[in-house]
C-alpha positions in Angstrom: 79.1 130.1 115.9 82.6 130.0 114.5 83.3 126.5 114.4 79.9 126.6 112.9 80.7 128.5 110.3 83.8 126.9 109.5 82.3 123.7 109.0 79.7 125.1 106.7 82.7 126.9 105.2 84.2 123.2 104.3 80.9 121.7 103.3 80.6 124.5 100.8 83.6 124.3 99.1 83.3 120.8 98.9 80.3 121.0 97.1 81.3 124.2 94.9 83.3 123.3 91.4 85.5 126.0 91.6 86.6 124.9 94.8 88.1 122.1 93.1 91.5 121.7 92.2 93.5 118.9 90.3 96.2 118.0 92.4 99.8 116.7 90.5 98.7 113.5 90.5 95.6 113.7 89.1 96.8 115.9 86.3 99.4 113.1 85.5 96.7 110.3 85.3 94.4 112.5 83.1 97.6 113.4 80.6 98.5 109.5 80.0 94.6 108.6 80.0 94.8 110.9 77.2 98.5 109.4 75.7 96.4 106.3 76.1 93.5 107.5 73.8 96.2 109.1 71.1 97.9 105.3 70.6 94.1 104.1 69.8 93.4 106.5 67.6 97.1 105.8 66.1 96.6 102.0 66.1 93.2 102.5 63.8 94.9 104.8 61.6 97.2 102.3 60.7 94.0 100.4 59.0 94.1 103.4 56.5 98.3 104.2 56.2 98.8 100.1 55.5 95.8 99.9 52.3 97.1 103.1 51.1 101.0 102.1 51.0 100.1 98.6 48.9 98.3 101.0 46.6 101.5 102.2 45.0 102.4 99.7 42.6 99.1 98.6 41.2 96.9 95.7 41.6 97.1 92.4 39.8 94.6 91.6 39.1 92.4 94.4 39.7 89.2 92.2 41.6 91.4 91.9 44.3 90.4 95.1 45.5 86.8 93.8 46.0 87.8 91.5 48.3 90.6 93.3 50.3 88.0 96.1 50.6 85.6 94.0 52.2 88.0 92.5 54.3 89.6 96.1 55.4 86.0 97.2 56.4 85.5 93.7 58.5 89.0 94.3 60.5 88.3 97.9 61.3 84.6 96.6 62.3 86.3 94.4 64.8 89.2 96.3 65.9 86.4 98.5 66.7 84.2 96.4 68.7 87.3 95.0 70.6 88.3 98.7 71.8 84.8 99.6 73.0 85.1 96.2 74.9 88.3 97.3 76.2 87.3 100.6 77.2 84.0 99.3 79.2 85.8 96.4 81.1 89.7 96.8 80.7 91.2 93.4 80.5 88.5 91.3 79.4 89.3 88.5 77.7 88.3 88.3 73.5 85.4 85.9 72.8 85.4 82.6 70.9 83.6 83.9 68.2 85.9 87.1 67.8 88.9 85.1 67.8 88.0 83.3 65.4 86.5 85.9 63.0 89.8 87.4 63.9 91.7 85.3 62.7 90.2 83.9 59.5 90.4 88.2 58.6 94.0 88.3 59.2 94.8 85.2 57.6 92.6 86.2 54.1 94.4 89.7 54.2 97.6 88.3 54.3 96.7 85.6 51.3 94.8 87.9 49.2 97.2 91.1 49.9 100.5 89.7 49.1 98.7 87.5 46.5 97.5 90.6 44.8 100.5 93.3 44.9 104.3 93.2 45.1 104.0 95.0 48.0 100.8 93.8 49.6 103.2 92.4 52.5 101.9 96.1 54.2 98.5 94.3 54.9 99.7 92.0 57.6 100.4 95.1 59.4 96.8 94.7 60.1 96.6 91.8 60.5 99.3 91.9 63.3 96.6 94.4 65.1 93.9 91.9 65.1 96.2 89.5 66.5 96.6 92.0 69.5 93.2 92.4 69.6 92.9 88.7 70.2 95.5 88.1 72.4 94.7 91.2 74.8 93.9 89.9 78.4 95.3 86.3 77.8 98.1 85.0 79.8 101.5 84.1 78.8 101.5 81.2 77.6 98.6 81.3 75.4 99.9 84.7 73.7 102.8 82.6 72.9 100.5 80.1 71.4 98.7 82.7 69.0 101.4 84.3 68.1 103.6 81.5 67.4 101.2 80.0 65.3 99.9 82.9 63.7 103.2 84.2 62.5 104.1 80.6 61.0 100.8 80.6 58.9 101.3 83.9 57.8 104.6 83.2 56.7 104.1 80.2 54.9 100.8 82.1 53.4 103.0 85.3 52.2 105.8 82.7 50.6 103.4 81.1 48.7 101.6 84.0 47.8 105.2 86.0 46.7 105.8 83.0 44.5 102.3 84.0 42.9 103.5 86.8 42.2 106.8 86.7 41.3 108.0 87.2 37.9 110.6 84.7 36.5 113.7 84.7 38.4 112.6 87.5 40.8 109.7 84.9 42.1 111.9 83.2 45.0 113.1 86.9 45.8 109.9 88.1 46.4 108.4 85.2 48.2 111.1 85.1 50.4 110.8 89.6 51.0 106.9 89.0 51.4 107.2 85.7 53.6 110.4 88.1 56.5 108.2 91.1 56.1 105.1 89.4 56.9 106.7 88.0 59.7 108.1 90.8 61.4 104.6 92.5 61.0 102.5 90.1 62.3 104.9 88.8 64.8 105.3 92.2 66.1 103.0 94.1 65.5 100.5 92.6 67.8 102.9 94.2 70.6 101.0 97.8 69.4 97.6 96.9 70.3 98.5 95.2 73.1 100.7 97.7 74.9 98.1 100.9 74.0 95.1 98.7 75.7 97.1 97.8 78.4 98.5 101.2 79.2 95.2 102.7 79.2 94.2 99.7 81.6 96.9 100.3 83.9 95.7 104.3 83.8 92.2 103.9 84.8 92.8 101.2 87.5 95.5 103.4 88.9 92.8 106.4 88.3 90.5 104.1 90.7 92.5 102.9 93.4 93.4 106.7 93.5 89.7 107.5 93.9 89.2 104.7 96.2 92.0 106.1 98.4 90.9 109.1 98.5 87.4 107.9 99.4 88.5 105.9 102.5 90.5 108.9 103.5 87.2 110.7 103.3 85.4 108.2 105.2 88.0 107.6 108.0 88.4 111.0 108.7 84.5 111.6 109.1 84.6 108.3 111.4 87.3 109.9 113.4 85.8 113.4 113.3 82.7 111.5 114.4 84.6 110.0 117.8 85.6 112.9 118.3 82.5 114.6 118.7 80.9 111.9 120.2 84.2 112.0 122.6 83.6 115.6 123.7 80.0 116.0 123.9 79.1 112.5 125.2 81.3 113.3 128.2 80.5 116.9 128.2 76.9 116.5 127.9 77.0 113.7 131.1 78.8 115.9 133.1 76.2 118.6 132.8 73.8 116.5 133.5 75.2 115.2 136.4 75.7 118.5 138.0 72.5 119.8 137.0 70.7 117.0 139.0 73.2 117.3 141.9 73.0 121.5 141.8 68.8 120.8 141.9 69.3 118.6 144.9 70.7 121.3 146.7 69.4 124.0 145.9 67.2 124.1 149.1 70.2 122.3 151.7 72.7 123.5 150.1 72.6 126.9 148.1 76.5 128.2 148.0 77.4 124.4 146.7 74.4 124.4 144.2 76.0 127.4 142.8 78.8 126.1 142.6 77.8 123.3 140.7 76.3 125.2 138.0 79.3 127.4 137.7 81.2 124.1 137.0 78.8 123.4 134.7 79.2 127.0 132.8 83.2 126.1 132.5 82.5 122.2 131.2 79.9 123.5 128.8 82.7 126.6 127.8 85.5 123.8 127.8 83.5 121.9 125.3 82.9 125.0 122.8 86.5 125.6 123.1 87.4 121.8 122.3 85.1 121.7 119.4 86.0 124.9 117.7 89.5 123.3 117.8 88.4 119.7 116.1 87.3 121.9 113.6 90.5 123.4 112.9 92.2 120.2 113.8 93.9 121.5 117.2 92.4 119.6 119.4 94.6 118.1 122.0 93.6 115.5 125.1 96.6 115.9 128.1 96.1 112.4 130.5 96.8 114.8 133.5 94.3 117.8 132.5 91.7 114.5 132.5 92.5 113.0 136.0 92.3 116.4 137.7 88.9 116.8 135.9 87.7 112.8 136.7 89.3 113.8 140.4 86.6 116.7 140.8 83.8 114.8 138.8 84.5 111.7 141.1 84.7 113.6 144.2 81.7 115.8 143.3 79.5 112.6 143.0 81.0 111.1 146.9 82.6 108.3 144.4 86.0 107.9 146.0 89.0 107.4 143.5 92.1 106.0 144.1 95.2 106.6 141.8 98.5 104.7 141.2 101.0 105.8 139.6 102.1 109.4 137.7 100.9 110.8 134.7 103.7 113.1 134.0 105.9 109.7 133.6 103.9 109.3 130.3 105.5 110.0 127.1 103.5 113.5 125.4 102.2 111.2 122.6 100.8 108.7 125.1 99.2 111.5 127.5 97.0 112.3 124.8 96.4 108.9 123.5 95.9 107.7 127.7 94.0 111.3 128.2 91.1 110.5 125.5 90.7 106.8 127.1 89.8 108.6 130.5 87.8 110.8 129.2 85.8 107.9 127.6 86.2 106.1 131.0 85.0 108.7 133.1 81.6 109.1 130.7 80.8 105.3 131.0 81.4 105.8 134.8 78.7 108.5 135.4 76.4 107.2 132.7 76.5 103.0 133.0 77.5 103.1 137.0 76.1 103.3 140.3 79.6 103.4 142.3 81.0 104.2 144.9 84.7 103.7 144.4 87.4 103.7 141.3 90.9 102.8 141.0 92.9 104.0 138.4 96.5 102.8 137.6 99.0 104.8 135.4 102.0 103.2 133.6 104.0 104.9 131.0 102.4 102.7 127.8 99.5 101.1 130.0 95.9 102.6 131.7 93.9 100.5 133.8 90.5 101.9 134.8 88.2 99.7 137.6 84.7 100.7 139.1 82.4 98.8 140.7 78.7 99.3 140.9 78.4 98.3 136.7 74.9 98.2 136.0 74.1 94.7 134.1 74.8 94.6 130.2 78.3 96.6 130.2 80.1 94.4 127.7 82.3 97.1 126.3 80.3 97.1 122.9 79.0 100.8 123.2 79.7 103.3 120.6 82.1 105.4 122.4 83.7 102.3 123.3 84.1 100.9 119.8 85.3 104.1 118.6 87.6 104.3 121.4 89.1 101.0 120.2 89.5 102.4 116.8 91.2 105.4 117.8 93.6 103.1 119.7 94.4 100.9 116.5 95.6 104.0 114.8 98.6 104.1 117.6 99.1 100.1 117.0 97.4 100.0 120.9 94.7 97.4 122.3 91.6 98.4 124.3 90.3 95.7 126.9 86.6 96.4 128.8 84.2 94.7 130.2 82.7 93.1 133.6 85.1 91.6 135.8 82.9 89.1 137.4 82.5 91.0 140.6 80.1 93.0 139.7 82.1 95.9 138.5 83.9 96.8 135.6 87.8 96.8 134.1 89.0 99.3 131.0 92.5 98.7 130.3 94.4 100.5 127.1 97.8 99.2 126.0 99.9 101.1 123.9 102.8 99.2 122.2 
């Protein structure tokens, strides 16, 4: 009942929300998921600071502002569209179409800002973000390429445009101011964008393979709590029945050794509470030589004579429990898959060999407890051999390395 109500202890909390608790780790992800969502939200506030700053002087000529609204509302449009894209599937590469549109926005707000104001320059700030926007998720060389390119057209566009607007001998000044500035904006200013979309990717993919991790975690230790249980009661459970048959069979011959038999099977069945109770609270513990005393009587109980080589207190304390489960499992497929009438088994200090004869047809060492066995011995870098040895019995050897 207690290992009972333990379990349905941990099931509960498990389900429960305020059972939950954000571990260091988690609270660390969730604080620069949120860093991550702050340099958005910066980077598009920069389509407002950079219109607002070439407002200062003036506008010449006034129509301009027509066109570089229109042209403000299409940038933020795609910015836009390019972070929702980023925020469904991090990474993904900007379409054809966007990159263009992109980039025929960018250019225009460069022309038509510096073109229009001495200090329209400020637009290729934007124009530097869209640049991230299409460059996000390429690989080197082609960021190179587009930003390399985009920065010479922009300067050559902002020169031309200064001298536009340039008054007298001050024309070559400003064309030259507008043509740098332009430069270091779009030229660097891509870098933004680009770092703020990539930090968030590198959150939430660090976010998952946390998840993930902890997922596995959860489904190995259910696998493992699952051999275990499968460990105990399979070999409990065959035990009992064995007894139970061999206590019905003498009941009438043999009363004294009937009883016996049944008090055995009060102590296995007891044994296997006390085993379980400690699984739950992860204390469970196999010793190799509690096992071959308990195979010896199981064995010797069923007239199966056993012979033994070697000494189990020679074994290492990790190994004895590791060697202990293995023949446990042993012993099970013995009573359950067998009909003999002798067994060997041979004890070396990183190495347990198990042979029986009398395997029924179809042992291939592909059962459950088997395969879980072989699982369990992974986890300690070991290697599980079983199967018929052509004579018609049947060879288990572990090997712990």
């Amino acid at each position: 009942m207690t290992a009972v109500m333990q379990v349905g202890a941990l099931h509960g909390c498990s389900a429960s929300v305020s059972c939950v608790t954000l571990t260091p780790e988690e609270k660390r992800v969730r604080a620069a998921r949120r860093f991550g969502w702050i340099g958005l939200i910066w980077t598009t506030l920069s389509f407002v600071f950079a219109p607002a700053f070439a407002l200062v002087p003036g506008w010449d000529p006034p129509g301009a502002i027509v066109v570089l609204g229109v042209l403000l509302v299409a940038s933020v449009a795609l910015h836009v569209w390019r972070i929702r894209q980023h925020i469904r599937v991090l990474g993904t590469v900007a379409p054809p179409w966007f990159a263009v549109a992109a980039a025929v926005v960018g250019v225009a707000l460069v022309w038509v800002g510096v073109s229009s104001s001495v200090t329209g320059w400020m637009w290729s700030i934007l124009a530097g973000i869209l640049l991230g926007d299409v460059v996000a998720g390429l690989r080197g060389r082609f960021i190179a390429l587009w930003v390399g390119s985009a920065t010479v057209v922009c300067t050559v566009l902002a020169y031309f445009a200064g001298l536009y607007v340039g008054d007298g001998e001050a024309a070559i000044v400003q064309a030259i101011t507008a043509a740098v500035v332009t430069a270091i904006y779009v030229g660097s200013f891509w870098i933004l964008d680009v770092e703020r979309l990539w930090w968030l990717k590198a959150v939430t993919d660090l976010d998952d393979q946390r998840r993930t991790a902890a997922e596995l975690a959860t489904a190995r230790e259910r696998l493992r709590l699952a051999d275990d249980l499968h460990d105990i009661l399979g070999h409990a459970l065959e035990v009992v029945a064995f007894k139970s048959e061999l206590a019905a069979r003498l009941q009438e011959v043999d009363p004294a050794r009937a009883r016996a038999e049944m008090e055995e099977v009060q102590q296995v069945a007891r044994q296997s509470l006390t085993e379980v109770r400690a699984l739950v609270r992860s204390g469970r513990d196999t010793d190799l030589a509690a096992e071959l005393a308990g195979a010896r009587a199981v064995l010797g109980s069923a007239g199966i004579a056993l012979e033994v080589t070697g000494d189990p207190t020679v074994v290492e304390a990790p190994a004895r429990n590791v060697l202990g489960r293995v023949l446990r499992e042993a012993m099970t497929n013995i009573l359950r898959h067998a009909q003999p009438t002798r067994c060997s088994i041979e004890i070396a200090p990183d190495r347990l060999v198990i042979c029986n004869d009398g395997a029924v047809g179809g042992g291939d060492g592909t059962g459950t407890g088997l395969v879980g066995l072989e699982r369990y011995l992974e986890e300690y870098e070991g290697r599980l051999t079983a199967g018929e040895d052509g004579r018609g019995g049947f060879r288990l050897e572990a090997v712990l390395r």
